[in-house]
C-alpha positions, -999 to 999 in steps of 0.1 A, spaced: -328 -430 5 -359 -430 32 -361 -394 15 -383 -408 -19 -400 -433 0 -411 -416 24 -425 -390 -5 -440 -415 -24 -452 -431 7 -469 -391 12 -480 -388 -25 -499 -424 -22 -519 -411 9 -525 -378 -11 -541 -392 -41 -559 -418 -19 -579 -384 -7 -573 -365 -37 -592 -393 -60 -624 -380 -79 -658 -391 -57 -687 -402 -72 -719 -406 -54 -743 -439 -62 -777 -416 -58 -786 -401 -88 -811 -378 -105 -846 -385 -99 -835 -413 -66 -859 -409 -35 -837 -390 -12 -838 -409 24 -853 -391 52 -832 -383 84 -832 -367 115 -799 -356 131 -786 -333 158 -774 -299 143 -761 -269 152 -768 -233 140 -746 -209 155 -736 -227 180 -766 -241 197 -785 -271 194 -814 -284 176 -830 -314 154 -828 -314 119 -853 -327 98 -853 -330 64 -890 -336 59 -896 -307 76 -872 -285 56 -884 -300 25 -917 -283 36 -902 -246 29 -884 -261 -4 -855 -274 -20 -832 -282 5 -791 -284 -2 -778 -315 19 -736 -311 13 -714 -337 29 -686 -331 39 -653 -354 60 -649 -335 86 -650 -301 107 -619 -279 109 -599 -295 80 -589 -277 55 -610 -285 24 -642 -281 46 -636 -250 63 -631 -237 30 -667 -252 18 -683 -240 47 -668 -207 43 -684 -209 10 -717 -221 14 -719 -191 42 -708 -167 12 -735 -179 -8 -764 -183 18 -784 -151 13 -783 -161 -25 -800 -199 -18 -825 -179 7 -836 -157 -19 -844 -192 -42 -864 -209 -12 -836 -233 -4 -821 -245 28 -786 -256 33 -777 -280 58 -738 -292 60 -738 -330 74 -711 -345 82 -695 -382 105 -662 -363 110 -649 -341 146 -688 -341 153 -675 -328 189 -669 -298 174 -693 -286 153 -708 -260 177 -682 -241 172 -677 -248 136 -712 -235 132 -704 -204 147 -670 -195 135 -674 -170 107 -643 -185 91 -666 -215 90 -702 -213 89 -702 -176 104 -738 -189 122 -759 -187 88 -765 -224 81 -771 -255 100 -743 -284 105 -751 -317 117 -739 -342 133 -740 -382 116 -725 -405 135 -715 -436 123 -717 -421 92 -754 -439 85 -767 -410 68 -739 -403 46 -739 -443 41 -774 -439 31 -769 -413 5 -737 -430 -11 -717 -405 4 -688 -421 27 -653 -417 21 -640 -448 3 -605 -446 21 -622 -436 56 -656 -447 59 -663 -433 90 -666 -402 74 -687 -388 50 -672 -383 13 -674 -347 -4 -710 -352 -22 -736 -326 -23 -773 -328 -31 -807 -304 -43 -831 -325 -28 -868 -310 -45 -897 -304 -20 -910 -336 -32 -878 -356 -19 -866 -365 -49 -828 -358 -59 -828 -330 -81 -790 -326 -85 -758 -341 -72 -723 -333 -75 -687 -356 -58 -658 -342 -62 -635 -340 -31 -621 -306 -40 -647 -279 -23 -643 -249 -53 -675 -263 -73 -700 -275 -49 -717 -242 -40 -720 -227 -76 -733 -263 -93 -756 -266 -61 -770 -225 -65 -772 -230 -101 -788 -267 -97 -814 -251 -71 -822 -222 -97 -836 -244 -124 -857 -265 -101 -874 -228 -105 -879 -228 -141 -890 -258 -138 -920 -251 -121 
């Protein structure tokens, strides 16, 4: 009998994770400003997003936490993908609150990040906090959410959804009609 508790006890936990995200900053919202410790290929550096922002949209993705499952399959994504943003103008920058020990390495493992796009580190989880971003059921990490910030800081696109498979495509495609914008 400790069979069927035990799995519901499992499925719970599951669908605590597996429950849709939805991120508080919207469309048109001032984007806050950080700095953070980052990697890129495994060695150190600041990040600044005011600085990015300089060179043009920049893609800020959340994400819980290095070497799990659902994010090494993002990153492995985004890194897929990263020639495509470059040729738009756009930077990527994964953040995240989660294993921030070991994101070196997670920024140079080309199942991960393969060394094409910076990771940072948010401890405390006050960046993703300050983008909505933290994972109801474990707020000291940052939830699934990913942004196109425009070069004038102002949210241009967001998408929450804890599964990984449509971040990079809505992000690329939201980062392509900031173009025809223009």
């Amino acid at each position: 009998m400790a069979r069927p508790i035990l799995s519901l006890a499992l499925a719970a936990g599951i669908a605590a994770f597996a429950a849709p995200a939805f991120a508080a900053l919207g469309v048109g919202a001032h984007a806050p400003d950080f700095t953070a410790p980052a990697y890129l290929a495994g060695k150190p550096f600041t990040f600044k997003l005011a600085d990015a922002l300089k060179k043009g949209p920049v893609v800020v993705y959340f994400f819980p936490a290095a070497h799990t499952p659902g994010c090494n399959l993002e990153a492995h994504l985004f890194s897929e993908a990263i020639d495509k943003f470059k040729a738009e103008g756009a930077t990527v920058i994964g953040v995240t609150a989660g294993n921030t020990g070991e994101l070196a390495d997670f920024s140079k493992e080309t199942e991960h990040c393969g060394g094409k796009f910076p990771v940072a580190a948010d401890q405390g989880a006050k960046i993703a906090a300050s983008y909505d971003a933290v994972l109801d059921k474990k707020p000291e990490w940052s939830n699934r959410t990913s942004y196109v910030i425009a070069p004038d800081g102002s949210i241009a696109a967001v998408h929450s959804e804890l599964n990984p498979g449509q971040h990079v495509k809505t992000m690329l495609d939201a980062v392509k009609a900031l173009k025809t914008k223009k």
